[in-house]
VMD Tcl script that draws the C-alpha trace (Angstrom):
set ca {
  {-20.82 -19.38 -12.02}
  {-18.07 -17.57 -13.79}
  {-15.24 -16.84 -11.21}
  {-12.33 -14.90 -12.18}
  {-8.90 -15.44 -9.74}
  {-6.81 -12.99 -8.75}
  {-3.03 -14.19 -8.64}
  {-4.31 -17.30 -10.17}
  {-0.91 -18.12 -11.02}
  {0.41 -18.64 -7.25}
  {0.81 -20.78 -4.23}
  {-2.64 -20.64 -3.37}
  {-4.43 -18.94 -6.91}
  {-3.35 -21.35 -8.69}
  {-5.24 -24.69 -6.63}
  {-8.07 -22.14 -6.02}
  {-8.45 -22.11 -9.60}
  {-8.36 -25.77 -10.56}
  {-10.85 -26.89 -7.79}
  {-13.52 -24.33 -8.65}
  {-12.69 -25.58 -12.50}
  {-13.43 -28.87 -11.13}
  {-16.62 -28.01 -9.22}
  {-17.90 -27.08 -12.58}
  {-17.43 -23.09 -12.60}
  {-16.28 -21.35 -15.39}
  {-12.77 -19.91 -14.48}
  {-10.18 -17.05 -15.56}
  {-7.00 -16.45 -14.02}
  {-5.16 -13.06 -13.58}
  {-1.56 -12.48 -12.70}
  {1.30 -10.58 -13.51}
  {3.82 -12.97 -12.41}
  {5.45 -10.91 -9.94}
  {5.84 -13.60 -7.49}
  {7.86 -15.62 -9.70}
  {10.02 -12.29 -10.16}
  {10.72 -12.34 -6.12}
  {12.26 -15.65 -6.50}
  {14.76 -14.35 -8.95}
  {15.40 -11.31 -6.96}
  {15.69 -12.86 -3.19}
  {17.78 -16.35 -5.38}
  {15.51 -19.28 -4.41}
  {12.96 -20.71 -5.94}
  {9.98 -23.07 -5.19}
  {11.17 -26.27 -4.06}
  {8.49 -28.30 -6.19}
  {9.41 -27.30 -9.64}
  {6.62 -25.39 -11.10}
  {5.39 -25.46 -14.96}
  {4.67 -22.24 -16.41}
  {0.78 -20.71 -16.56}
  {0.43 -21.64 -20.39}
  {1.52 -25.29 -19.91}
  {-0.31 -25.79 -16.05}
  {-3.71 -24.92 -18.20}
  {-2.58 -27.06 -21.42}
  {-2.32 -30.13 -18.63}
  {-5.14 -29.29 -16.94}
  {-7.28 -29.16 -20.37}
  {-5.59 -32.95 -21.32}
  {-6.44 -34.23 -17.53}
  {-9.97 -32.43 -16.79}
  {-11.26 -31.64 -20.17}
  {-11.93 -28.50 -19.27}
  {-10.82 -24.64 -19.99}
  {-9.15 -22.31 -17.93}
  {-9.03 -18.63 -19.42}
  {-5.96 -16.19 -18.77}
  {-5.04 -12.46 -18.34}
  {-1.08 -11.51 -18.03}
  {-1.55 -8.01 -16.72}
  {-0.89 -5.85 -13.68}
  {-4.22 -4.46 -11.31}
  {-2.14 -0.87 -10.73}
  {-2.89 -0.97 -15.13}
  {-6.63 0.00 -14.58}
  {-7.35 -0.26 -18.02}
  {-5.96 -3.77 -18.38}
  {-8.07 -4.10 -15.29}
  {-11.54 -3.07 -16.54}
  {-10.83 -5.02 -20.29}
  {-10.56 -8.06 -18.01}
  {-13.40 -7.69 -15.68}
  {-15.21 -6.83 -18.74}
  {-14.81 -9.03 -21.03}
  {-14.84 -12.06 -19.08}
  {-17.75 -10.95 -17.16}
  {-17.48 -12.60 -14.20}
  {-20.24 -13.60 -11.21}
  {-17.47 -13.37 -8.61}
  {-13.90 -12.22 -8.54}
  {-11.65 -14.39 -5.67}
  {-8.74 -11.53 -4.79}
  {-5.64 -12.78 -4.45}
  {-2.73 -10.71 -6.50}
  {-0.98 -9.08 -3.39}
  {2.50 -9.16 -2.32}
  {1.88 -11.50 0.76}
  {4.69 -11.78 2.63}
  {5.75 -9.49 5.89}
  {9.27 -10.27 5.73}
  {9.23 -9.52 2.15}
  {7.32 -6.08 3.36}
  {10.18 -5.05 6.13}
  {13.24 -5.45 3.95}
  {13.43 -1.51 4.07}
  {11.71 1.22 2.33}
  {11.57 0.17 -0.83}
  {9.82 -2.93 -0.27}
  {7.39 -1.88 2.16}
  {6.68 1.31 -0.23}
  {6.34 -1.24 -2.90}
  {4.20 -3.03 -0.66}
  {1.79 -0.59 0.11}
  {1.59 0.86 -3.49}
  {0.90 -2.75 -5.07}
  {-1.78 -3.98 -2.46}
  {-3.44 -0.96 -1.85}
  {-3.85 0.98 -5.01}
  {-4.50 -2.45 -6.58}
  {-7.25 -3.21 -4.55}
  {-8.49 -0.02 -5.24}
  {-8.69 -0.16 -8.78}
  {-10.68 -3.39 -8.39}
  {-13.44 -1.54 -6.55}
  {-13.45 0.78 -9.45}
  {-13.74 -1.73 -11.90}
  {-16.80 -3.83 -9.63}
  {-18.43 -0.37 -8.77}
  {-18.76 1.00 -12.73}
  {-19.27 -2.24 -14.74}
  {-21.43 -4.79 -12.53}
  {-21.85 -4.22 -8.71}
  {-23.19 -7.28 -8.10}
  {-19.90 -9.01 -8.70}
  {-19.39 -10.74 -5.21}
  {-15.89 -9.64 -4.37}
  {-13.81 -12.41 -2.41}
  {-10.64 -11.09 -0.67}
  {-7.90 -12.72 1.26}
  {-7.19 -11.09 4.00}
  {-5.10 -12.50 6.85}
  {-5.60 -13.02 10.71}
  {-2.30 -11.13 11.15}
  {-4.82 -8.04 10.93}
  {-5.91 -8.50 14.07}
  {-2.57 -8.52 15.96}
  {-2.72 -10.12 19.68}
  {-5.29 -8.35 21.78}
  {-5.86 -9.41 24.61}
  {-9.69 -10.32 24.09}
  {-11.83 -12.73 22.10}
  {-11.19 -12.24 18.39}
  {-14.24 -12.15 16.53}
  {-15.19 -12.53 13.19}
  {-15.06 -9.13 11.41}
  {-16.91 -7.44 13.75}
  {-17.40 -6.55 17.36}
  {-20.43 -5.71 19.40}
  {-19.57 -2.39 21.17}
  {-20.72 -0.71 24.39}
  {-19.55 3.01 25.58}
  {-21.14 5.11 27.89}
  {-24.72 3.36 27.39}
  {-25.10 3.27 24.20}
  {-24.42 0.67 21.81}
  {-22.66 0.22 18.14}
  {-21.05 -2.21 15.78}
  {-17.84 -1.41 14.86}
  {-15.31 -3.32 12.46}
  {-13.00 -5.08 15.25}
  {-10.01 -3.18 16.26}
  {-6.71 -3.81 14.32}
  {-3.35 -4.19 15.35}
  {-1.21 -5.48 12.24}
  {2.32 -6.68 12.58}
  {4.08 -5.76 9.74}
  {3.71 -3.45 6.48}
  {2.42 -6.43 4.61}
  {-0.43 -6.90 7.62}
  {-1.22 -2.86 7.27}
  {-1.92 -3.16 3.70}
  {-4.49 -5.85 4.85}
  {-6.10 -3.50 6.79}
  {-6.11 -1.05 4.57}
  {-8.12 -3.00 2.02}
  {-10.48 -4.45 4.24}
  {-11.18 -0.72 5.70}
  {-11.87 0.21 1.40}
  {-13.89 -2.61 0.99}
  {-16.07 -1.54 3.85}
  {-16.20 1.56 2.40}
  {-17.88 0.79 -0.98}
  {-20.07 -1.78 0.27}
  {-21.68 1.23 3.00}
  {-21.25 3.53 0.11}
  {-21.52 1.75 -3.27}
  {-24.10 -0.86 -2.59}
  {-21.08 -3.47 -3.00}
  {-20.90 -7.39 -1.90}
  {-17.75 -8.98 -0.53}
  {-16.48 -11.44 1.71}
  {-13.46 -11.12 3.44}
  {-10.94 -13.97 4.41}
  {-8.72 -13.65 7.23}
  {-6.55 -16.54 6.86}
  {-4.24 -18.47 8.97}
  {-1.02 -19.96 8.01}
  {-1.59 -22.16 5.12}
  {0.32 -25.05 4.80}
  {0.43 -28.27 2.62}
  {1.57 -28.24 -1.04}
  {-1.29 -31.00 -2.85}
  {-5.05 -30.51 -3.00}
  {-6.68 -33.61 -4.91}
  {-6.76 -31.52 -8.16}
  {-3.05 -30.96 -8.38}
  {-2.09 -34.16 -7.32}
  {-3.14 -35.37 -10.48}
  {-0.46 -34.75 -12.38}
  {2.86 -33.30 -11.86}
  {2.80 -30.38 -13.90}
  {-0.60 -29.23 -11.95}
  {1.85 -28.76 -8.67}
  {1.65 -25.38 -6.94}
  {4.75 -24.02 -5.68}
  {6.48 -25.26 -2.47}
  {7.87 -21.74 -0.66}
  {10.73 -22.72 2.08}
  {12.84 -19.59 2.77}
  {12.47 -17.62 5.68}
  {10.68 -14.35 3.59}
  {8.22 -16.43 1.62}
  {8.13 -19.91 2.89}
  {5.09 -20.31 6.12}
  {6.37 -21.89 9.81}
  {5.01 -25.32 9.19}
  {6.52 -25.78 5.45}
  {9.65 -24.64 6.65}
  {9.66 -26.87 9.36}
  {9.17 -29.71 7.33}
  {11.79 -29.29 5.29}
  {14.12 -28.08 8.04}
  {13.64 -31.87 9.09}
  {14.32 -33.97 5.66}
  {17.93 -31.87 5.40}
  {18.58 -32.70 8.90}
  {18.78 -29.11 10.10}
  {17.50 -27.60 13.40}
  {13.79 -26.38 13.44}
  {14.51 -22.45 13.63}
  {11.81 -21.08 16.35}
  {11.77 -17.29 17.07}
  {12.43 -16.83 20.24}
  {10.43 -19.14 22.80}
  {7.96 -19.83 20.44}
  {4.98 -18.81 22.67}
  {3.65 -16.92 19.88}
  {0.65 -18.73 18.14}
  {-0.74 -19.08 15.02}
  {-4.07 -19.80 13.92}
  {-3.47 -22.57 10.93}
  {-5.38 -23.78 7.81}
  {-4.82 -27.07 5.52}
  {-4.12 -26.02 2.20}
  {-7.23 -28.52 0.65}
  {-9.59 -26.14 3.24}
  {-8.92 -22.84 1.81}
  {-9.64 -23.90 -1.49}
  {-12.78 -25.24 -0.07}
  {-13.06 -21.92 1.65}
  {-13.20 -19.98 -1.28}
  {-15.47 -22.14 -2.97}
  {-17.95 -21.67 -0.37}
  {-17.65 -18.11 0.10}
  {-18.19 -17.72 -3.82}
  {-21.03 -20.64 -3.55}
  {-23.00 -18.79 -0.92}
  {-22.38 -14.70 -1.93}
  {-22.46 -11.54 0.80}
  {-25.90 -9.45 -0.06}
  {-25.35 -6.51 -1.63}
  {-24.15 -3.82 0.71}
  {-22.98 -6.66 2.56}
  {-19.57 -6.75 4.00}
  {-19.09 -10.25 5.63}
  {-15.57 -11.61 7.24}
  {-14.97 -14.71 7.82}
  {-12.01 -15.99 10.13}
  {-10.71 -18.30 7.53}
  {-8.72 -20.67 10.04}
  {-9.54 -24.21 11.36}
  {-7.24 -24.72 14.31}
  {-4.36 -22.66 16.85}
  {-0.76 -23.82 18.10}
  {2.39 -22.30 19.12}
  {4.88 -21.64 16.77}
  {6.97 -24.09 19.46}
  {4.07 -26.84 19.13}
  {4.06 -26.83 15.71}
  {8.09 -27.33 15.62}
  {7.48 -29.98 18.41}
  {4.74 -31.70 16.05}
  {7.07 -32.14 12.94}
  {9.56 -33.19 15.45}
  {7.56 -36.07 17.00}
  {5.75 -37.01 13.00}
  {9.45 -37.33 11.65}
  {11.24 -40.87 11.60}
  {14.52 -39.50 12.79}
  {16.06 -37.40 15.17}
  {14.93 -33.62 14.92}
  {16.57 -30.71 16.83}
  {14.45 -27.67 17.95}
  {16.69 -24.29 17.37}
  {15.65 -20.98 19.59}
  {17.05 -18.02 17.80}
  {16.30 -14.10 18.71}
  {12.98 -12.91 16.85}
  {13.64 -10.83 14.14}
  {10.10 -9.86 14.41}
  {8.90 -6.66 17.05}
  {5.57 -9.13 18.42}
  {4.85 -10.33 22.11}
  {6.77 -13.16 23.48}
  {3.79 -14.97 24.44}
  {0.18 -13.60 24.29}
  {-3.46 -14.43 24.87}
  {-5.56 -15.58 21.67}
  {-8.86 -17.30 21.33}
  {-10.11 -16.80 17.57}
  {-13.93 -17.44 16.73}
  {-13.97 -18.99 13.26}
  {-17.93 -20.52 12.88}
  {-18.74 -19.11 9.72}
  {-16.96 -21.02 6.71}
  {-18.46 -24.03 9.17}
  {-22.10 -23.07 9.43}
  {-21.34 -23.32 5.16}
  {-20.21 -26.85 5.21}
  {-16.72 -26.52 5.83}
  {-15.34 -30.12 7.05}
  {-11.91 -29.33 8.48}
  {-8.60 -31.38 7.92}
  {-7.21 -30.97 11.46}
  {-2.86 -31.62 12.04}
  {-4.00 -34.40 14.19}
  {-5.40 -35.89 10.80}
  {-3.05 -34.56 8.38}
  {-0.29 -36.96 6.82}
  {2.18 -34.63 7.96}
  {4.34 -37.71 6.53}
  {3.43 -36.99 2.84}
  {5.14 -33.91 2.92}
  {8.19 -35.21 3.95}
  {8.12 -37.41 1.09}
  {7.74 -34.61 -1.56}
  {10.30 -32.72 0.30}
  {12.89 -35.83 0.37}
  {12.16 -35.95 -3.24}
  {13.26 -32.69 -3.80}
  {15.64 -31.69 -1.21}
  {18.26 -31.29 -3.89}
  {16.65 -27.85 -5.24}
  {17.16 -26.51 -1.61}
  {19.84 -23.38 -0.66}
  {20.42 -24.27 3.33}
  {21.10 -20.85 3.46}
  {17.89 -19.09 3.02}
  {16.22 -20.73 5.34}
  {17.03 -18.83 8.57}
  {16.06 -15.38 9.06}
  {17.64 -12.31 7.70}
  {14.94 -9.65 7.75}
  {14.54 -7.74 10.83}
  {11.83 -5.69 11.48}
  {14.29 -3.12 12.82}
  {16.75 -3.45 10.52}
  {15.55 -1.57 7.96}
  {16.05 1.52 9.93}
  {19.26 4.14 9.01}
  {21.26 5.12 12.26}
}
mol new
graphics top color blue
foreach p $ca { graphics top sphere $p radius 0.5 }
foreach p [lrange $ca 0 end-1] q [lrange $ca 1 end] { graphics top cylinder $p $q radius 0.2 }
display resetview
């Protein structure tokens, strides 16, 4: 199939790409870089250094043989947009190229405007582009399970069987999003619905967990393959952070009593994810969500985890939550569809949680100790 990846040139695009090269598909990547432009403006950067998209497909031609295409262009430039879609013609576009981060979202207005403007309209445009030059592209969009908030019931996947006042319906399951970043979510997965019940189009949407893990088995091959290594506190995930929180010998920062829990995904599954969802397409019309998550923990179990994995002493660090969420919370998450396609999970309990540590001891030197604690508060961008 011919695939074409959205953000191909990120944490998670850019491994998404190289296995579905590897599993023989014919793949294009699309990105406008913007994620290496948040580094420069929040002054970090990844902490595995990371080669530029030129010379990551240059190595990956020498090691695999095979070709990677690119496009350097923005998705709010819709006629950059429809060149691309057109003229590499692809069988299934994975959607990635999204601001992703909620801190990142809740700096203040500007970002979360930004935020909303980049995710949404973007998304938007690619419906445009599906809809008028081939609807049967199978549209593949990462979502997040941060759409779904806490409720207090069963989370189910996409979609929830409905009763009221005797008669029956199913409905899209209620949303409760936790930040601007999580809205935007929303907000695509609510367009997407749209032009499948309207248009006739196919997608799958991916509400992922936390991702952590830096290596899959493709860019372990060589070290200018690597995908970046995020460990502030805006862009870097719990369990990362964690982990290098450890090697430096600094308290594990949990947010308040760390009751709040996280559904959680190996990085080497959601590339396996994706290649599944784009394997096995939605029907057109179709729009399918899958929970795209493995396993759940505590924010405090997790910390507890890296503490007990680590050979040396580790401190656990409460600090107040800079985020507006429940304390502690009910949540049971159904995720048996990316299974019933073959997915064979990599659980913690069989992770070498010990690997990381080595490629962060390796490379503890590129780390600022100061942006790893918390400075964006959901409040804070508030005036008076």
């Amino acid at each position: 199939m011919r695939v074409l990846v959205l953000g191909g040139d990120g944490y998670l695009g850019w491994p998404t790409a190289l296995h579905l090269s590897d599993k023989g598909h014919e793949v294009a990547v699309l990105d406008n870089f913007a994620r290496r432009g948040y580094d420069a403006e929040l002054g970090v950067e990844s902490l595995v250094p990371i080669e530029s998209l030129a010379d990551r497909i240059t190595a990956w031609k020498e090691v695999s043989g095979r070709t990677i295409t690119s496009y350097e262009g923005d998705l709010l430039d819709a006629e950059f947009l429809f060149e691309a879609v057109r003229g590499f013609a692809p069988d299934a576009i994975v959607h990635y190229a999204e601001q992703r981060s909620a801190p990142y979202s809740m700096i203040d207005r500007e970002h979360a405007v930004y935020t909303q403007h980049n995710n949404v309209v973007g998304t938007l445009n690619l419906l445009y582009a599906i809809a008028e030059i081939n609807p049967a592209i199978h549209l593949v969009k990462l979502g997040t399970m941060g759409e779904y908030g806490t409720p207090n019931i069963d989370i189910e996947e996409g979609w929830l069987d409905l009763e009221h006042n005797g008669r029956k319906d199913r409905v899209l399951f209620p949303k409760r999003p936790g930040s601007f970043y999580h809205l935007t979510k929303v907000h695509d997965s609510h367009n997407i619905e749209f032009t499948c019940r309207a248009w006739g189009l196919r997608a799958t949407d991916l509400n992922q967990g936390v991702v952590y893990g830096q290596q899959t088995p493709q860019t372990a091959l060589d070290p200018r393959l690597a995908t970046r290594f995020d460990y502030d506190a805006v862009f870097g995930t719990v369990l990362n952070r964690f982990v290098i929180q450890a090697v430096l010998g600094q308290p594990l920062t949990v947010y308040g009593k760390g009751a709040q829990t996280r559904g959680l995904i190996d990085i080497r599954d959601t590339v396996e994810c994706i290649r599944l969802a784009v394997e096995h397409p939605a029907e057109p019309g179709e729009f399918r969500v899958f929970n795209q998550m493995t396993e759940s923990l505590s924010v405090a179990g997790i910390a507890d985890l890296v503490a007990d994995r680590f050979p040396g002493p580790v401190q656990i660090e409460q600090l107040e939550n800079p985020r507006t969420e429940a304390p502690e919370h009910y949540y049971n998450v159904k995720h048996t569809g990316l299974v019933g396609l073959g997915l064979e999970p990599h659980l913690l309990s069989d992770t070498l949680i010990e690997s990381m540590f080595d490629i962060v001891g390796a490379n503890k030197h590129r780390v600022n100790p100061e942006k790893l604690r918390p400075t964006v508060r959901w409040r804070g961008a508030l005036k008076g």
